[in-house]
C-alpha positions in Angstrom: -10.5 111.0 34.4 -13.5 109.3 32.9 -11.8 105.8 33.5 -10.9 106.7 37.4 -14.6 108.0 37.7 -16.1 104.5 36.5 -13.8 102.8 38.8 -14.6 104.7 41.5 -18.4 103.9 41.0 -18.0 100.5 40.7 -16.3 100.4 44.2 -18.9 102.2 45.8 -21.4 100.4 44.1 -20.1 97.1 45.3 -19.2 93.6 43.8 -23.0 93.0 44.2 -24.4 95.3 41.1 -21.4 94.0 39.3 -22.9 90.5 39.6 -26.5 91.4 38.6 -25.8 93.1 34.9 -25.7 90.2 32.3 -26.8 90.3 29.1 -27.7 86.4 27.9 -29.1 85.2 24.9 -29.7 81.2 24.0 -32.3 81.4 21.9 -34.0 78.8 23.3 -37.6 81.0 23.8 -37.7 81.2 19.5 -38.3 84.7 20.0 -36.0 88.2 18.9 -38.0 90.7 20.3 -37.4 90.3 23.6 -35.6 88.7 26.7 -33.4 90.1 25.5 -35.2 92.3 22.3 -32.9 92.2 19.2 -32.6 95.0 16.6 -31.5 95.6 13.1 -31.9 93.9 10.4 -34.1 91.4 11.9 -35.4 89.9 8.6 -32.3 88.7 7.9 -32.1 86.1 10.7 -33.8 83.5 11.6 -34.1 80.9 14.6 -33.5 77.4 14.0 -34.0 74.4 15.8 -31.4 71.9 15.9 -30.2 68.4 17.7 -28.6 70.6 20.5 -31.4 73.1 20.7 -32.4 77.1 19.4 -30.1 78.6 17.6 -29.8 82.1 15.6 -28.9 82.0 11.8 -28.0 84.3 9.2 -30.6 84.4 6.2 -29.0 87.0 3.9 -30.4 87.5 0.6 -28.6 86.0 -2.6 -26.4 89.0 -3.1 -23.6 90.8 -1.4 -24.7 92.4 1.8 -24.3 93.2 5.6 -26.7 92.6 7.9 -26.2 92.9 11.7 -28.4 92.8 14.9 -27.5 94.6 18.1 -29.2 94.6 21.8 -28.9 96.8 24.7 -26.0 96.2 27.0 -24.3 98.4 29.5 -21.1 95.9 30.3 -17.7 97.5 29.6 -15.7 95.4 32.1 -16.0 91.3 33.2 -16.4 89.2 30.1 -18.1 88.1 26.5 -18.8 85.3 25.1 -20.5 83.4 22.0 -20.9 80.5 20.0 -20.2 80.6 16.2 -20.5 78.3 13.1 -19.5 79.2 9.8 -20.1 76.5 7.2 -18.9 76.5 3.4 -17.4 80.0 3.5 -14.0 80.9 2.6 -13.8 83.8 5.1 -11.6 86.5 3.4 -12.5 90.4 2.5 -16.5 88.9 0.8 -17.2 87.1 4.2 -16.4 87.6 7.8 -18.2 88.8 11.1 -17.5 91.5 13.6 -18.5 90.3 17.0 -19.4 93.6 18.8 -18.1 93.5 22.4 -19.6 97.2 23.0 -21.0 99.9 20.8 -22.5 103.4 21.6 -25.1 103.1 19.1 -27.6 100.0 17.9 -27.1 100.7 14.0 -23.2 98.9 13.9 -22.4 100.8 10.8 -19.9 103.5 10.8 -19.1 106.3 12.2 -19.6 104.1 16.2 -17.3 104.0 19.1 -16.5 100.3 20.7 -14.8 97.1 20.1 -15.2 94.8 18.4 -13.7 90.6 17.4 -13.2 90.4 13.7 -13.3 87.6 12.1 -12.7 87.1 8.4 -12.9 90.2 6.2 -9.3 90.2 5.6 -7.0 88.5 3.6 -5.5 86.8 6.8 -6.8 83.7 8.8 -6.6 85.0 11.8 -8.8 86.8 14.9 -8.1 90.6 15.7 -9.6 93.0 18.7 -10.1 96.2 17.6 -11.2 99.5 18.0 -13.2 101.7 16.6 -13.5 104.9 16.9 -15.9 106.7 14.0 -14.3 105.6 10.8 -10.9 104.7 12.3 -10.0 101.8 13.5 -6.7 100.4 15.5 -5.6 96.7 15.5 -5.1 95.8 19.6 -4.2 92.3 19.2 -3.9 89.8 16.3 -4.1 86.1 16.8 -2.1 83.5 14.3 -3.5 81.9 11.6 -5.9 79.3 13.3 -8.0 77.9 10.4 -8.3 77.0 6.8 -11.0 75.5 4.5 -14.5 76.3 4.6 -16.4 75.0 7.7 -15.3 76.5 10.9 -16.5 76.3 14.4 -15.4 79.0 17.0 -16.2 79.1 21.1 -15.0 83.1 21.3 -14.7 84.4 25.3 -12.9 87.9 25.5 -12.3 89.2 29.1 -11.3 92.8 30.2 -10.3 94.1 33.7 -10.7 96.7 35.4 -7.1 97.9 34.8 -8.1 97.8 30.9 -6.4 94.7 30.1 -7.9 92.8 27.5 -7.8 89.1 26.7 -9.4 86.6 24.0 -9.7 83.1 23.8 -10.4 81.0 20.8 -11.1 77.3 21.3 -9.9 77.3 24.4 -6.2 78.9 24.0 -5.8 82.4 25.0 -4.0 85.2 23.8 -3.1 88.4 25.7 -3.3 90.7 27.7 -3.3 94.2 26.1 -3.9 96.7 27.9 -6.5 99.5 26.4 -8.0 102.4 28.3 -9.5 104.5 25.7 -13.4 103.6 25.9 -15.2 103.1 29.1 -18.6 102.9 28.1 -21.3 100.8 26.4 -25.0 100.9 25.1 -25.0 98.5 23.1 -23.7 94.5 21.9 -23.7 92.8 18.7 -23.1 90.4 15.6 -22.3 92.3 12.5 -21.9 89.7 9.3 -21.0 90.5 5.7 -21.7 88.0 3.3 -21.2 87.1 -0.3 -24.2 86.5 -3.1 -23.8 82.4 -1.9 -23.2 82.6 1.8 -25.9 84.2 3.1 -27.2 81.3 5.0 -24.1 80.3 6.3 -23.8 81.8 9.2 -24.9 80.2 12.7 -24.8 81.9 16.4 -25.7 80.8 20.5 -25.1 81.2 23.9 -24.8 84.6 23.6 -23.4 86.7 26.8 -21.7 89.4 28.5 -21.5 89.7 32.2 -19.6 92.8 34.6 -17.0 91.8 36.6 -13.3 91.8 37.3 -11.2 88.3 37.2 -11.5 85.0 35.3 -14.5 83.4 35.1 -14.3 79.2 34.7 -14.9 77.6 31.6 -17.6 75.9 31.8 -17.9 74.4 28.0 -17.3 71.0 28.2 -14.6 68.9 27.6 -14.7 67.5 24.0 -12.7 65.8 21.0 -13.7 67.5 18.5 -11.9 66.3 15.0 -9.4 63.7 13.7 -8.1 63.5 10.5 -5.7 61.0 8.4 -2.3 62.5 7.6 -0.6 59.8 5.7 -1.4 55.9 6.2 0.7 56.0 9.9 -0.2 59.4 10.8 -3.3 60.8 12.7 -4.0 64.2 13.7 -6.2 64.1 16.7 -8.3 68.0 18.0 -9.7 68.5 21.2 -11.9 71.1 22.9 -9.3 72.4 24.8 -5.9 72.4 25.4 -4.8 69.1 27.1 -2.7 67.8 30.0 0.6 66.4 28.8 0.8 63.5 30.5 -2.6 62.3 29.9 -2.7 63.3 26.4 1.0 62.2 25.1 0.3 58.5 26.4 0.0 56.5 22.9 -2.2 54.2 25.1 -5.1 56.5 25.3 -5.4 56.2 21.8 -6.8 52.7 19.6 -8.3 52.4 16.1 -10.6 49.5 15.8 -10.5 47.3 13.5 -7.4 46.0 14.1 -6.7 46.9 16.6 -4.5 49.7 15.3 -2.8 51.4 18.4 -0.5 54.6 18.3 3.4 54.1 19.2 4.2 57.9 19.4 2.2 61.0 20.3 3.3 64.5 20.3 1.3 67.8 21.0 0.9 70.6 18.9 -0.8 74.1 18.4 -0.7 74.9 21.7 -1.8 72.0 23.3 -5.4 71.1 21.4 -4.1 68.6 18.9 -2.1 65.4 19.2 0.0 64.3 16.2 0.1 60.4 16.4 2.1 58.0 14.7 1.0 54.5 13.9 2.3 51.0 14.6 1.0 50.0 11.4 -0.4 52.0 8.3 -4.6 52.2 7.8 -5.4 49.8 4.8 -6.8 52.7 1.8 -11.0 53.1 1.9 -11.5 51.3 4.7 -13.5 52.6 7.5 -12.1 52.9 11.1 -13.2 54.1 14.9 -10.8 55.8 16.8 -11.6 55.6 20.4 -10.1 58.1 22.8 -10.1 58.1 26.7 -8.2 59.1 29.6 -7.1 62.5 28.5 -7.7 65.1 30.7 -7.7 69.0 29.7 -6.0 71.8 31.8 -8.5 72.2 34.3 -8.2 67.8 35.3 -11.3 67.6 33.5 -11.5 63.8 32.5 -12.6 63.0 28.9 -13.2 59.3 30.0 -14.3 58.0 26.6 -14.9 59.4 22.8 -15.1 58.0 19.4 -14.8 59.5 15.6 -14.6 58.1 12.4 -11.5 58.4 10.2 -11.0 57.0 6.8 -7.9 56.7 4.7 -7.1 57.0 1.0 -3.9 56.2 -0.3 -3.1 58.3 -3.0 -1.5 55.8 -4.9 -5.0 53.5 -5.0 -6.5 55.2 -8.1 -7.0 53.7 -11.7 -5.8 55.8 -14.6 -9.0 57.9 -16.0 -10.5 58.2 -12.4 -10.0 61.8 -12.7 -10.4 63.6 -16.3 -9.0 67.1 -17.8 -12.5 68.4 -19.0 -11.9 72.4 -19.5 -8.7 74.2 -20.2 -8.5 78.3 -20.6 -5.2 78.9 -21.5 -5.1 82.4 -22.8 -7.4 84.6 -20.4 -8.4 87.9 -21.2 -7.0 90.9 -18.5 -8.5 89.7 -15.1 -9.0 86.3 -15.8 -6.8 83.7 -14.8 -5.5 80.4 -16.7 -7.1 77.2 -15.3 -7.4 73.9 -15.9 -10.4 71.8 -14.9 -11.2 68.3 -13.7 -13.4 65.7 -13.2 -14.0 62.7 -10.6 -15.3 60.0 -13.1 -14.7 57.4 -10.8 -16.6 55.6 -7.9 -14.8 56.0 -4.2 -13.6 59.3 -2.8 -10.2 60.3 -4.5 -6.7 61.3 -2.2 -4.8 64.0 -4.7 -2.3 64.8 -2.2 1.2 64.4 -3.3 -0.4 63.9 -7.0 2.0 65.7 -10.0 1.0 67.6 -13.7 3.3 69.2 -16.0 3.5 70.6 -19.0 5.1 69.7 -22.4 8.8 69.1 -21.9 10.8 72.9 -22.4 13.6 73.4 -25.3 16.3 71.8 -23.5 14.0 68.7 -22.6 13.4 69.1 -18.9 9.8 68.4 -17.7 9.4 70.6 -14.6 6.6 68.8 -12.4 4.3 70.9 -9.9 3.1 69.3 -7.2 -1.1 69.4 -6.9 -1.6 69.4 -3.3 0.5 69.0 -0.7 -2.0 68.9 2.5 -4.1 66.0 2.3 -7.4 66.6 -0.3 -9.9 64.2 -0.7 -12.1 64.3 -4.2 -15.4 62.6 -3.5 -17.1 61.1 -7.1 -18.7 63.7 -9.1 -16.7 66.4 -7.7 -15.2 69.0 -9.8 -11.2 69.8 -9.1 -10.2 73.6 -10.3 -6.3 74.4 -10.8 -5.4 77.8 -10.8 -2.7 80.2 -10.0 -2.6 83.4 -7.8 -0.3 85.0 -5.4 -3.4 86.1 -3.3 -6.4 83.6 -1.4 -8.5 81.3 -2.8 -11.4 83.9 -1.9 -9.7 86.9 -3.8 -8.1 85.1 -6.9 -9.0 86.1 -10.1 -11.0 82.8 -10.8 -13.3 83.7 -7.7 -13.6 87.6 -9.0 -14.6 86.7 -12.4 -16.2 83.7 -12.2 -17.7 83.6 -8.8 -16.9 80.9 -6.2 -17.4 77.2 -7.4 -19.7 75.3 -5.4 -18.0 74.0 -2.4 -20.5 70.9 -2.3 -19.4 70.2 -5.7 -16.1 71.3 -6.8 -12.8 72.2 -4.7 -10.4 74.8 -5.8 -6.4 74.3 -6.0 -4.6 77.4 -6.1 -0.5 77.2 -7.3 1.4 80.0 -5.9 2.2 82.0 -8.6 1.3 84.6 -11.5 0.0 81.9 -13.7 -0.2 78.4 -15.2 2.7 79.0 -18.1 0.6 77.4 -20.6 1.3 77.9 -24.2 -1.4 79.8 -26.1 0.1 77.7 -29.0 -0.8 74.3 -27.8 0.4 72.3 -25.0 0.4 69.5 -23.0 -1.7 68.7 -19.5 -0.4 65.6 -17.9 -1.6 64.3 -14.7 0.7 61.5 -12.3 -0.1 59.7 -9.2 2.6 60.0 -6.8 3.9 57.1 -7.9 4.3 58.2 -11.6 1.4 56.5 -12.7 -0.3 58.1 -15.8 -3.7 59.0 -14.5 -4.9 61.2 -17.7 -3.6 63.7 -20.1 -4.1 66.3 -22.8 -2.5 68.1 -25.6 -4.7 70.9 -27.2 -4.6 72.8 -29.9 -5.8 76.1 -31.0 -7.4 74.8 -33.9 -9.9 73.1 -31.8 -11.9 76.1 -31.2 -15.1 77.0 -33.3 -13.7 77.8 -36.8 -16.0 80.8 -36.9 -14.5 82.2 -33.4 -12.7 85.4 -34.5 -10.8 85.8 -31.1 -9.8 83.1 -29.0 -8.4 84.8 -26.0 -10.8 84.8 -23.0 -12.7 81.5 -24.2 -11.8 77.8 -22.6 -11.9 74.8 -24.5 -14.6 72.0 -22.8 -15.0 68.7 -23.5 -17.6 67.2 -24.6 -18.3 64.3 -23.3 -16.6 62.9 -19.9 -16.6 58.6 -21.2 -14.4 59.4 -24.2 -11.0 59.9 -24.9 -9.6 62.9 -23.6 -7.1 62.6 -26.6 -10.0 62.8 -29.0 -9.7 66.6 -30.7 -13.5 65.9 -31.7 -14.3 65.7 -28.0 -13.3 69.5 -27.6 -15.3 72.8 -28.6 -15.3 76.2 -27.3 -17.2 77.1 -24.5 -20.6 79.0 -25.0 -20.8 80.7 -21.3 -20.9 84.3 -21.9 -18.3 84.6 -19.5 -15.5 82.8 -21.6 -15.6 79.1 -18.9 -17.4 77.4 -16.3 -14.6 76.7 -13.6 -16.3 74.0 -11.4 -19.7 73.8 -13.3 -21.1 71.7 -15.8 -20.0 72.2 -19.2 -21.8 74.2 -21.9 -20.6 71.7 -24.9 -21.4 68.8 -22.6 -22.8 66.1 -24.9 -26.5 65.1 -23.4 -27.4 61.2 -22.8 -28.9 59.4 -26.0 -32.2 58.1 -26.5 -33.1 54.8 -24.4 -33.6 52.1 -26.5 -33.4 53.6 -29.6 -31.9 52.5 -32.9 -30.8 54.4 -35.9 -29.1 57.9 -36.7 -30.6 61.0 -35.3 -29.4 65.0 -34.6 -29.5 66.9 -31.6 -30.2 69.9 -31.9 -32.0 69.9 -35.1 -32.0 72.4 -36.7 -28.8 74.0 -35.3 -27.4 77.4 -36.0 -23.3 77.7 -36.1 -23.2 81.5 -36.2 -21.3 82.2 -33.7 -24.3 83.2 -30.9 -22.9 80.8 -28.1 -26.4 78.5 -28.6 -26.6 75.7 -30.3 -23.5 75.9 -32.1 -22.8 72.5 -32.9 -25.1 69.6 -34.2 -24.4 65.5 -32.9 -24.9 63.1 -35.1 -26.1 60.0 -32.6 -26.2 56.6 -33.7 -26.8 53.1 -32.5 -26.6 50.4 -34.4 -29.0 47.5 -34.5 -25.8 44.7 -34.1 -24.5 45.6 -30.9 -21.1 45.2 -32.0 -18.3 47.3 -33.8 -18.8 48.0 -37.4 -16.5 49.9 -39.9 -18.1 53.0 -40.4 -18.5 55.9 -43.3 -19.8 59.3 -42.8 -21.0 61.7 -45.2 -23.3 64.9 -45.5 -24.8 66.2 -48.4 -27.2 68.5 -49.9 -30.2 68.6 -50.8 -28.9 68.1 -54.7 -26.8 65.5 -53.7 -23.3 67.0 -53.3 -20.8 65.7 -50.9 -20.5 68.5 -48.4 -18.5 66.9 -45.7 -16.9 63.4 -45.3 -16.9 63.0 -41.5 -15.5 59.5 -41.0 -13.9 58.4 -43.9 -14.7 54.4 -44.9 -13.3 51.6 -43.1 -13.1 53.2 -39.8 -13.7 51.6 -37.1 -16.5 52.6 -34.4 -18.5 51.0 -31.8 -22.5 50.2 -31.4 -23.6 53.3 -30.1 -22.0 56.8 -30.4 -22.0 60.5 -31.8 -19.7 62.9 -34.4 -19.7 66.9 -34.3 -20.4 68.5 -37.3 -19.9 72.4 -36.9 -21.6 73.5 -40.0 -18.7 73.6 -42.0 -17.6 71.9 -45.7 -13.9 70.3 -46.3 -12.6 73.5 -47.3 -13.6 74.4 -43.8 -15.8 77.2 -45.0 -19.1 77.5 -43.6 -22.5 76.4 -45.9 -25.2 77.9 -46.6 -28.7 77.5 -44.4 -30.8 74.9 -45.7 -31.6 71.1 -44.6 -28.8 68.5 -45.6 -28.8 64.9 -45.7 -26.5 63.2 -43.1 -25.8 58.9 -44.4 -24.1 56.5 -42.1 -23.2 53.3 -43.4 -21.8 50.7 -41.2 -20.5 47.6 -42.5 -20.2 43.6 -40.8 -17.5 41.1 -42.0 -19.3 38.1 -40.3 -21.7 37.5 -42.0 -20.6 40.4 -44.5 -23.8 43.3 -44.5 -24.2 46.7 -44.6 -26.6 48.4 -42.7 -27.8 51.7 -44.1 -29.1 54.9 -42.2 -29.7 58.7 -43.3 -31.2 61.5 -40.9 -32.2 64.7 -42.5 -30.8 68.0 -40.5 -31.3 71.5 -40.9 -28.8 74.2 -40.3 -30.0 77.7 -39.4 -27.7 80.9 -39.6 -28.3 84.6 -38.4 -28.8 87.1 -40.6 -25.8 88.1 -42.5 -24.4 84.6 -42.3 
């Protein structure tokens, strides 16, 4: 009844009144409290001015929250739409936004009655209309999975007749109707965003409205290409704004890459008619830099996108020299809730393509080396960036590694999840051995328990770091445990890392000094730096003793070979591999020359200091 009575009204009322309620929000006046006037958490957003004009942004606090704002708005038939950027967010059940179409009440927490776009907050990426109704809610239509990574751009526009059918768009392709009669009225519209302790920034809003009436409205957003991206060396994958006209957009003369020039031979359409998969006549040469022009296309509505240029880049997978990416932390036997994972390191100097790139593990009893492919989708490593491998049967957002360790950086570190309960590594010692597609080694690793601290009583839960990134990843000397109090530090720096030596200086020093081994997490370890005053190799003996002149520990035995400049670990312990006593000891170094034959001499006092009861 309540439904006929509205309809009713509205044809008495006329097409006129229909016309005159919109509710529109640009942004472009700076100001929240009115024209329209915004409430909620109004703090928590902010106004931003950007190339393309105002715009409204999130500004959560650094912690988990919600946050919402919500205007005034009568409109329960004709259409919404909005603007939306999410950047750096893996939307799953920590991040995601409700878009609320209609609300009976300006607080959008529960117990309301309206509908709402959701977007994120699941484990699914997809879009969903639903309604709520108190505390209950009921899925009206579900989208496909339309995204993945972490930056996403979305033009929303949801439409509903006066018959109660519903319809939503997403980037220009539409899905619908269903047909839903159940709420006929509205006080009130809103965004509603819920945020992790790192993403509350992240989060960007315009051209905000909602307008009565009954049929389609045009879309007026232009016409755009909006991404392009390098599939393999003679595949491109081109998006637009929209979806496109097949004859326009299918024509591999619409479509040149300069320089060359490199024109496509074969173009196909895909998801739905917004992207354009385009084969090659010849394959992109790896690192170089190209333009890929566009024109001619026209979208669905004959609108012409006469000319458009982006700039796509390709790295073959295959152009990378062995060390360019380094194993640097391992946790191979987690604690309940934490996951095995293996971390790396981009060491080298142009951007790194990992996909089709293999690892494996130690050949199994019968021989048979079982290789897992790292990525499959195309992943590009830029220098300095981290590379996390895990394994989970659930989203990079809610795997293990993200619960317990928090989400790595995505400016510095990207996350590789295999599908599956874990990593099979051996808590026994194994092998971590890294292959370009090709076969080529590019670097490997077999650890042992026994490189953990001596004095660590338990090893489960703690990773093994490296040291120091320049040397050999081979090196058993190179490895300690970490000293994060949370066992690892997927995608961070690590807590052994050794730090740079002295400019300029010459001679044998410690860092720290005094150290304390005793099993805190701080300062566990002591490095002895050197650099000689030939700047040649040497042959080398090390040796620490105490104060009354007793060989404690024989660190490089004589007539070992080293370089100019360098460090050992010492870890507080004698040959016996017990640990000494507190107390200063003497640390001598003597390095050796056969042409002309010297000896060069240097000692460095360094004092070790345990807790008490050590």
């Amino acid at each position: 009844m309540r439904l006929v009575a509205v309809l009713f009204a509205l044809h008495l009322l006329g097409p006129a009144i229909l016309k005159a309620q919109v509710v529109r929000d640009d942004f472009e006046d700076g100001d929240l409290t009115r024209n329209p006037a915004w409430m909620g958490t109004l703090e928590r957003f902010r106004i931003v001015r950007e190339s393309e004009g105002n715009r409204l942004r999130s500004q959560g606090r650094p912690m988990a929250d919600t946050l919402y704002l919500a205007t005034r708005s009568p409109i329960a038939y004709g259409s919404w739409s909005i603007w939306m950027r999410i950047s750096g967010v893996n939307l799953s059940t920590a991040n995601g936004v409700r878009w609320y179409l209609m609300a009976d009440q300006a607080e959008l927490k529960e117990p309301l009655r309206g509908y709402y776009v959701q977007i994120g907050t699941t484990n699914a990426d997809d879009l969903r209309l639903v309604r709520q109704e108190g505390a209950r809610r009921l899925e009206l239509l579900r989208t496909p999975a339309l995204w993945s990574g972490t930056e996403h751009l979305f033009l929303l526009r949801v439409e509903r007749r006066l018959d109660g059918s519903w319809w939503l768009e997403v980037n220009g392709l539409r899905y619908g109707p269903v047909r839903d009669t159940a709420l006929s009225h509205s006080s009130y519209l809103g965004i509603w965003v819920k945020h992790s302790a790192t993403t509350g920034a992240a989060y960007g809003f315009d051209d905000v409205e909602a307008v009565w009436g009954d049929g389609a409205k045009p879309d007026e957003r232009p016409f755009a290409l909006v991404g392009a991206w390098v599939v393999a060396a003679e595949e491109l994958r081109v998006r637009y704004s929209h979806p496109v006209e097949v004859s326009s957009a299918e024509r591999p003369a619409a479509y040149v890459l300069e320089p060359g020039p490199i024109r496509a031979s074969w173009v196909s359409l895909m998801s739905g008619g917004q992207e354009a998969l385009l084969r090659l006549e010849r394959p992109l040469e790896s690192g170089r830099p190209y333009t890929l022009r566009v024109q001619g296309v026209r979208d669905g509505f004959g609108r012409l996108l006469a000319r458009a240029e982006l700039e796509v880049r390709y790295w073959d997978p295959n152009d990378a020299e062995p060390g360019a990416l380094r194993i640097t932390e391992v946790l191979y036997e987690p604690l309940a809730g934490q996951p095995e994972y293996v971390e790396f390191y981009h060491a080298g100097t142009r951007p790194l393509s990992l996909q089709g790139w293999t690892w494996h593990r130690r050949p199994d009893a019968r021989g048979r080396v079982v290789r897992h492919v790292l990525s499959s989708e195309p992943l590009v490593l830029e220098p300095g960036q981290f590379l996390v491998l895990t394994a989970d049967t659930l989203s990079a957002s809610e795997s293990r590694l993200v619960r317990f360790f928090g989400l790595p950086d995505p400016r510095t570190a990207r996350l590789v999840i295999k599908r599956a309960q874990d990593l099979g590594l051996s808590n026994d010692g194994d092998a971590i051995v890294l292959r370009r597609p090709d076969g080529t080694l590019i670097d490997s690793l077999y650890y042992e328990p026994s490189w953990h601290h001596p004095a660590l009583y338990d090893r489960r839960g703690r990773a093994l770091e490296r040291r120091h990134v320049r040397r050999p990843t081979t090196d058993p000397s190179n490895w300690a445990t970490s000293a994060d109090p949370l066992g690892g530090t997927p995608g961070r720096p690590n807590t052994v890392s050794a730090p740079d030596s002295q400019p300029g200086h010459k001679g044998l020093w410690a860092e720290p000094n005094p150290f304390s081994p005793d099993g805190d997490g701080h300062e566990e370890y002591a490095l002895l730096r050197y650099r000689l005053r030939r700047a040649e190799p040497a042959f080398a003996r090390v040796r620490i003793f105490d104060l009354r002149g007793r060989l404690i520990r024989e660190l490089v035995p004589a007539g070992a070979l080293v370089p100019p400049e360098g460090y050992w670990v010492w870890d507080g312990h004698d040959h016996a591999r017990s640990p000494v006593p507190t107390g200063p000891y003497v640390v001598l170094l003597e390095a050796s020359y056969l042409d002309p034959p010297r000896t060069e001499t240097y000692r460095a006092v360094l004092v070790l200091v345990r807790g008490r009861g050590r």
